[in-house]
Steps between C-alpha positions, in 0.01 A plus 500: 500500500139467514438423110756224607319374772209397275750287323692358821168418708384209251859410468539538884158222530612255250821460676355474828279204328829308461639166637860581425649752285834467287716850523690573213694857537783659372839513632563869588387674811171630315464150436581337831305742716226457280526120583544608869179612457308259339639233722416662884165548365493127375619414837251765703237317363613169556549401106810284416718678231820386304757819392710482228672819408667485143694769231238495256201300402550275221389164325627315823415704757133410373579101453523501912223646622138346551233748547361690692824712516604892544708649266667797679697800325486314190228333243337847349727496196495090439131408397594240260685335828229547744242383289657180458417385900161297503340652850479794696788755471541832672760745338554822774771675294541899388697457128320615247259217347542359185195418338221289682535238825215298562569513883456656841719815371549789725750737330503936611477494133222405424330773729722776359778513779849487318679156678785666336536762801214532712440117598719197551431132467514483867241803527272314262554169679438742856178630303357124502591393856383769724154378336625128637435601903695770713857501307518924528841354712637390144477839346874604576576157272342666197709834546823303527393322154427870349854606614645190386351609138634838503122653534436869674241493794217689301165336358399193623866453656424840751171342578616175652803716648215701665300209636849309619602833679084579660497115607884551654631223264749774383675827673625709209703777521785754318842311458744355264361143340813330598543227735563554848859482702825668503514770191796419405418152456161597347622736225795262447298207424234729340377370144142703512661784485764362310817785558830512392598417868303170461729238568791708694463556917790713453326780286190431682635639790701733370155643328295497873785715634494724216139548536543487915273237586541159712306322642217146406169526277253579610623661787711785421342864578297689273760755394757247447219295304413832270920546422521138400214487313589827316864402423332110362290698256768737395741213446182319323455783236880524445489158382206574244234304742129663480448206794543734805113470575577137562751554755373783677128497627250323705665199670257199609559295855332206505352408823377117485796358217807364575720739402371875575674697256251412158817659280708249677261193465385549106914465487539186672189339321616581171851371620360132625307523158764549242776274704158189464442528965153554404354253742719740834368829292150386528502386899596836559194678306337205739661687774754238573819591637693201549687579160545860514878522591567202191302771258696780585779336399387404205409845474844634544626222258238603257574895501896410430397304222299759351798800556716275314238424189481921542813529402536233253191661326679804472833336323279332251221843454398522093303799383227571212330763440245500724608258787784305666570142491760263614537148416623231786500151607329310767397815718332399863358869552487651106141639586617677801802598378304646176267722727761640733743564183165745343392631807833650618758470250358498156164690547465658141403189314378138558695250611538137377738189600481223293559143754625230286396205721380155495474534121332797400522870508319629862414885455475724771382847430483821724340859440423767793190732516618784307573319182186311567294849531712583163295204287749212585288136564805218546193191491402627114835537382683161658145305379552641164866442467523167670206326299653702150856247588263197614479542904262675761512771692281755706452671860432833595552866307803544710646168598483206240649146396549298197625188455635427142734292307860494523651668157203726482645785730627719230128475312343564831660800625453659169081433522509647853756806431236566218155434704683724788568758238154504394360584819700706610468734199120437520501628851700799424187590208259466805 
């Protein structure tokens, strides 16, 4: 944190310099807290801003802005885009950068923190506004972002956690990172964990008697919270998940948001995100509430939609040698669905679903820390692959997109099963 301090202060000053400031973010809860962010500390200090959070930055997103404007969560890994806008730019993001920006670039990266898993967009973005005036209030915003990006509280993560929890921004304590309420209504409609009971009240409950414990999260007793927790990881392994660390652990109240349970909000955001509510998502990282009960239905809406794209994934699951694949057709949630699928059904190789929508091939790719620690890097393989068949692609070690052209998914997978091969038999020499 402090070797990116000396890169957020003079970012921190030139935005403060500012007579208005264009917000351009992306449209999953890393994104949308970050623009939370960005935009009460636009407002704390009086600055007009105008939000816009979008799926991915391309040729368009760029025609519609007129510096000076903050690209959040995203801009690292387009140079040849950013450098196109005449006047000040700001680029807050944690993807690995490609090449050279001539902008106000603060990136964990580029002060040796991995943005991979110790930082998230909204931790770099938090990085730059606590230097803006007295924002330490906004620090629980960042760690929702980190969860929303799968990231462990260590690093630079456990550092903001720290502050957020010494400034009481955050209460943090042992639990289950489920949402709170009834458990049979909370394992039933459960998708992180995603369980075999997922979906079904019936076996839900029938699973809580088994295990003999009622009651609501987060208020049931510590010996009936040790059984459950037990039987969730047992059930976990049987399925072949190595996720049980994400479900079982340090659990993060937040005590000046909207919504107090952060496991609970990072769902909702993403929800709003990925069903295009991105103007109620943001008012709540504003700490609005006059939406909240319309984005928890969304929510809901959202997590059906994704249990039934689960189980179409697994009708339509290909394999190669060294990862799985499926092919489909105008998915809403295939990036979800692609890191749930790896992290607790499929967690031996990477996962990939190929989104033919609006005319070309949308990649979303998933890995998990162990085959990451075992040489795999999803960014260099889907940049390889997707430029070999004409298309672009990129991200992070473990979680990556392409985009690419339709008839070009059979080339594709081929490049990545072999990149993916490399690695991981490179890793195994190491």
């Amino acid at each position: 944190m402090k070797r990116l301090e000396k890169l957020a202060k003079p970012a921190a000053s030139s935005l403060l310099e500012c007579e208005n400031v264009r917000v351009i973010s992306h449209n999953d809860a890393d994104g949308i807290t970050s623009a939370g962010l960005i935009c009460t500390a636009l407002r704390r200090a009086n600055i007009p801003f105008h939000a816009t959070l979008v799926s991915r930055l391309d040729q368009q997103v760029i025609d519609s802005v007129e510096p000076p404007v903050v690209f959040c969560d995203m801009g690292s890994g387009k140079p040849h885009l950013i450098s196109k806008i005449e006047g000040e730019v700001f680029v807050f993001d944690h993807h690995t950068p490609v090449g050279d920006i001539d902008c106000v670039h603060v990136n964990p990266h580029l002060v040796g923190v991995d943005g991979a898993f110790e930082m998230s967009g909204s931790g770099t973005v938090y990085t730059v506004v606590r230097e803006m005036g007295d924002n330490v209030d906004l620090a629980g915003l960042a760690l929702v972002g980190a969860l929303g990006d799968r990231q462990m509280m260590v690093g630079a993560n456990r550092t903001i956690l720290e502050e957020a929890a010494a400034s009481g921004v955050v209460y943090v304590a042992p639990g289950l990172k489920m949402d709170d309420g009834p458990l049979v209504e909370v394992l039933a409609g459960s998708l992180d964990p995603l369980l075999e009971i997922t979906g079904d009240p019936g076996r839900a409950k029938a699973f809580l008697e088994e295990v003999g414990v009622s009651g609501e999260l987060p208020r049931i007793g510590r010996k009936e919270l040790s059984r459950l927790s037990t039987a969730l990881v047992l059930k976990l392994l049987l399925q072949g998940s190595t996720a049980a660390d994400s479900v079982v652990g340090e659990t993060i109240r937040l005590k000046r948001e909207v919504v107090e349970n952060a496991f609970e909000l990072m769902w909702i955001l993403n929800s709003c995100g990925k069903m295009k509510e991105t103007g109620m998502a943001l008012t709540l990282c504003m700490r609005d509430k006059a939406f909240l009960g319309e984005c928890r239905k969304i929510d809901r809406d959202y997590r059906a939609q994704i249990l039934e794209e689960v189980r179409l994934v697994q009708e339509r699951l290909r394999e190669t040698e060294n990862l799985r694949y499926a092919v489909l057709n105008e998915m809403d949630a295939a990036g979800v669905v692609c890191g749930l699928s790896v992290r607790y059904l499929y967690a031996d190789r990477p996962m990939l679903i190929l989104n033919r929508s609006e005319g070309i091939v949308k990649v979303s790719a998933r890995g998990n820390r162990l085959l990451v620690f075992c040489g795999l890097d999803l960014s260099s393989a889907l940049k390889g692959a997707a430029e070999a068949v004409g298309g672009n692609g990129g991200g992070h070690s473990v979680a990556s997109g392409a985009s690419i052209p339709l008839g070009s998914e059979e080339e594709f997978i081929a490049a990545v099963d072999g990149a993916v091969g490399r690695q991981l038999s490179e890793g195994r020499r190491r």
